[in-house]
C-alpha positions in Angstrom: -3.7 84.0 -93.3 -1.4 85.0 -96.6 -1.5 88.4 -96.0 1.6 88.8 -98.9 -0.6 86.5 -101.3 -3.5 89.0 -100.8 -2.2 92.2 -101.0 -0.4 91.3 -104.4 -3.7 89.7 -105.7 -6.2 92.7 -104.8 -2.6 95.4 -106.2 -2.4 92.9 -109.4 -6.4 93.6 -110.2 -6.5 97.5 -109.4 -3.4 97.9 -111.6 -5.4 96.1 -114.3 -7.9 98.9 -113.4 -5.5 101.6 -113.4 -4.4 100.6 -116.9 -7.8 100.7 -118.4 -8.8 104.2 -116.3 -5.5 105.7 -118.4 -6.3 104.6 -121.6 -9.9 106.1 -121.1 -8.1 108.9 -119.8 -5.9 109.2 -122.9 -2.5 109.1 -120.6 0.6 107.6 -122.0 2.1 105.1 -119.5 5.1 102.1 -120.3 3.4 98.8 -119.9 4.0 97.5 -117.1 4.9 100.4 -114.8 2.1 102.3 -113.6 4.3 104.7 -111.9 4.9 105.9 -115.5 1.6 107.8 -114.7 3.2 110.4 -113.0 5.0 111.6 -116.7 1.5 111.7 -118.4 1.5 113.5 -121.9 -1.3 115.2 -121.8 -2.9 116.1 -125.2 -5.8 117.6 -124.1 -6.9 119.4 -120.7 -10.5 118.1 -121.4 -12.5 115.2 -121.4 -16.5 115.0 -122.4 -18.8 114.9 -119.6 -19.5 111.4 -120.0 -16.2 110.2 -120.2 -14.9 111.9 -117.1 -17.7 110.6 -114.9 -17.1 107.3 -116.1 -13.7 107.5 -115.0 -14.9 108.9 -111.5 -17.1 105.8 -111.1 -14.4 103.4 -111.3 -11.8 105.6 -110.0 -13.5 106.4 -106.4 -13.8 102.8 -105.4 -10.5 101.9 -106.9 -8.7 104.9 -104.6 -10.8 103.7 -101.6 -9.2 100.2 -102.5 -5.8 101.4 -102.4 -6.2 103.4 -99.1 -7.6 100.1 -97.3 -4.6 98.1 -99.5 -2.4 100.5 -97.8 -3.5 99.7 -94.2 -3.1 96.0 -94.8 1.0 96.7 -96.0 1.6 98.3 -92.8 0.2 95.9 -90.6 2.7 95.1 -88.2 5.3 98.0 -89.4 6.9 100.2 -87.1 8.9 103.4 -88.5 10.9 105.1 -86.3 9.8 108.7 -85.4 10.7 111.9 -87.4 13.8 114.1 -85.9 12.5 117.1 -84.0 12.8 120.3 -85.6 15.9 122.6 -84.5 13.6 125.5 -85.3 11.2 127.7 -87.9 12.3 126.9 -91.1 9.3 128.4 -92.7 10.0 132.2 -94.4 7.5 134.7 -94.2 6.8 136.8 -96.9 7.1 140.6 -96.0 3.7 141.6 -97.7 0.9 141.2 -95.1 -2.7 140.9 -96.0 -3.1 142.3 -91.9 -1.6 145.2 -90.4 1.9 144.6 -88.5 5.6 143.6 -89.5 6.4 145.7 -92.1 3.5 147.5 -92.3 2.7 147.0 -95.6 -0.6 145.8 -96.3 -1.9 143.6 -99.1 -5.4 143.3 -100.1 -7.3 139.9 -100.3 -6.8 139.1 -103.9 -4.0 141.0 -104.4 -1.3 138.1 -104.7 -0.8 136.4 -107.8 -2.6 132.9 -107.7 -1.1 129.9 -106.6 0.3 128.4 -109.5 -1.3 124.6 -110.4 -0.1 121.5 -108.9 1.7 119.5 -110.9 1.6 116.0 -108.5 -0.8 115.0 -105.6 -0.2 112.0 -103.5 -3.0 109.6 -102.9 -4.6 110.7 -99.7 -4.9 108.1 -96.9 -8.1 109.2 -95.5 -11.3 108.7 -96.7 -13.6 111.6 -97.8 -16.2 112.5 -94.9 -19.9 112.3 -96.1 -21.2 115.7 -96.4 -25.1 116.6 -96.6 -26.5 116.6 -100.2 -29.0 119.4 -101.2 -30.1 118.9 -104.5 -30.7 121.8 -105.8 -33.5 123.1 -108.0 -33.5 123.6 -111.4 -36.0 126.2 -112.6 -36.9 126.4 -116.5 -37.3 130.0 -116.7 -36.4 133.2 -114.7 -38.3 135.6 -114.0 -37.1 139.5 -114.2 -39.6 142.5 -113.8 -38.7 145.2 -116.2 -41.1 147.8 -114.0 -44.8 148.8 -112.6 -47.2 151.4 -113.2 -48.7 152.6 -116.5 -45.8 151.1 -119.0 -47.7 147.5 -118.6 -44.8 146.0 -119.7 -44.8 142.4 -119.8 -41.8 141.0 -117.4 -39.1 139.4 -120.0 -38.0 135.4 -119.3 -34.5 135.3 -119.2 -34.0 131.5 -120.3 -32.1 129.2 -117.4 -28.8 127.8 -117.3 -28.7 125.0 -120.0 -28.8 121.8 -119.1 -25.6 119.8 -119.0 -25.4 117.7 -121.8 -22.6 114.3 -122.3 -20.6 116.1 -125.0 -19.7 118.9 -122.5 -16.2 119.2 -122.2 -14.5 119.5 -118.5 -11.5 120.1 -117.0 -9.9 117.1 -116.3 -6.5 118.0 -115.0 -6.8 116.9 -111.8 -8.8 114.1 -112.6 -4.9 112.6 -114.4 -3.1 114.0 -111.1 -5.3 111.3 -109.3 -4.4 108.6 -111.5 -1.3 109.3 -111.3 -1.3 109.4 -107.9 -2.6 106.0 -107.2 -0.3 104.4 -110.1 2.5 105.5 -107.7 1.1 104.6 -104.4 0.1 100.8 -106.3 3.6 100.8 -107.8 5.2 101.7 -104.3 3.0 100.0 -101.1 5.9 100.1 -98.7 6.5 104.1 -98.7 3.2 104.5 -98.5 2.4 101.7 -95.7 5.7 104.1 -93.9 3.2 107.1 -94.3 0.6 105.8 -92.8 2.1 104.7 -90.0 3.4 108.1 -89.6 0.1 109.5 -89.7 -0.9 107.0 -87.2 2.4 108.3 -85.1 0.7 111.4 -85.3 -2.6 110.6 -84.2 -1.4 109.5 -81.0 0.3 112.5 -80.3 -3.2 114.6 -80.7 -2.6 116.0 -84.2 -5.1 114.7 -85.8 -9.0 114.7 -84.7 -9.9 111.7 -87.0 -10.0 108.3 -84.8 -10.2 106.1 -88.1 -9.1 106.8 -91.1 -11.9 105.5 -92.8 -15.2 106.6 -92.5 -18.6 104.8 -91.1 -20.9 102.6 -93.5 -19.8 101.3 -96.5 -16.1 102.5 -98.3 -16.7 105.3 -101.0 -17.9 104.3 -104.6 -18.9 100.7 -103.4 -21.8 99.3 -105.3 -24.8 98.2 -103.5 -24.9 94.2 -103.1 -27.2 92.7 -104.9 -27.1 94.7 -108.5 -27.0 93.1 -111.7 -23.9 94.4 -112.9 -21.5 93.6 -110.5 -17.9 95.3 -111.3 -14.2 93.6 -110.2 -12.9 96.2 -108.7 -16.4 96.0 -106.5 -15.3 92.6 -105.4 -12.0 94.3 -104.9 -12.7 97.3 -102.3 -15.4 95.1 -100.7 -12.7 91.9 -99.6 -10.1 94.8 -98.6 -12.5 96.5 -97.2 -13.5 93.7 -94.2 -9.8 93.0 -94.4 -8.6 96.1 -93.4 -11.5 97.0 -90.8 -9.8 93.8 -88.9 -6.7 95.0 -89.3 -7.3 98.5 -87.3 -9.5 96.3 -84.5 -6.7 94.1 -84.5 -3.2 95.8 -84.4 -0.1 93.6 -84.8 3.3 95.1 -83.4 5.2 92.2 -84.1 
């Protein structure tokens, strides 16, 4: 099999992809370099409701493409293993949220908060499925103002309002994630190297996960069989079998 000629024509359509998630997005990338999604110019922090889960509907399968893409460039790679560690390298602070050390105690909350992250990198495992409670939605809430003689009819306090399209949210991170797959489509090799490393330590009992993706069917894959089948469907679903025969069958060569 061409394994070159099909990991450059399943990279070619999710940059494709990519390039139409930014522009919904309203990022500024060069054409023709996706990695130019790490320097976004961000004019807004928002994006209506609508338009951000739009983007997450195409952008969970096309990340699940990439991570199986991924496995596929480091078929048959070997890296050699990272350099022990003379020693601790990592620096304590001398506050302490727990008695000891110093003996100065912080409280929980104390510390200023962690400041936002400016990069991510695409992660190489796939979500775990979590249980789903949907919760319910009541119309109005009851509050009892008091009993006895008063007679005082208990007040409604109206609910939560419904989310409506036009709602504005964050969508910070959501650009961190684009950028992140830009530069793990723009880059296949250093990220083929990481997983290999996370495979490295796997072996060595670091990890509990036995596969690094997860039972049934990849995340954000439409159901067969739907009238309005998308590319980048097609996409994660040929990568998909491709890379599920590349874990059952390893090639050290």
């Amino acid at each position: 099999m061409d394994w070159a000629g099909a990991i450059d024509k399943h990279q070619a359509a999710l940059k494709r992809l990519l390039a139409l998630l930014v522009a919904m997005a309203g990022m500024t990338v060069t054409v023709g370099e996706s990695q130019r999604a790490a320097g976004i110019d961000v004019g807004q922090n928002t994006l209506p409701r609508h338009l951000h889960r739009a983007i997450l509907r195409l952008l969970r399968p096309a990340e699940a493409a990439a991570r199986r893409l991924i496995i596929l460039a480091a078929r048959g790679m070997i890296v050699p293993p990272p350099r022990p560690r003379l020693g601790p390298s990592q620096q304590h602070s001398a506050f302490l949220r727990a008695p000891g050390g110093t003996g100065i105690v912080m409280p929980k909350g104390a510390l200023p908060p962690r400041p936002a992250p400016q990069s991510m990198a695409l992660p190489l495992l796939d979500p775990l499925r979590l249980p789903r409670h949907k919760p319910s939605r009541p119309t109005v809430v009851p509050r009892i103002r008091g009993f006895g003689f008063g007679l005082d009819a208990p007040s409604l306090v109206p609910a939560r309002p419904v989310p409506e399209p036009d709602d504005p949210l964050d969508a910070d991170r959501l650009r961190l994630r684009l950028a992140a797959l830009g530069r793990a489509l723009d880059d296949l090799p250093r990220q083929a190297r990481r997983f290999v490393r996370w495979r490295q330590r796997r072996r060595r009992g670091a990890f509990h996960r036995l596969s690094p993706l997860r039972g049934g069917p990849p995340p954000g894959l439409r159901a067969r069989g739907l009238r309005h089948a998308r590319e980048v469907d097609r996409t994660l679903d040929d990568v998909h079998g491709l890379a599920l025969w590349t874990l059952e069958h390893p090639d050290s060569s």
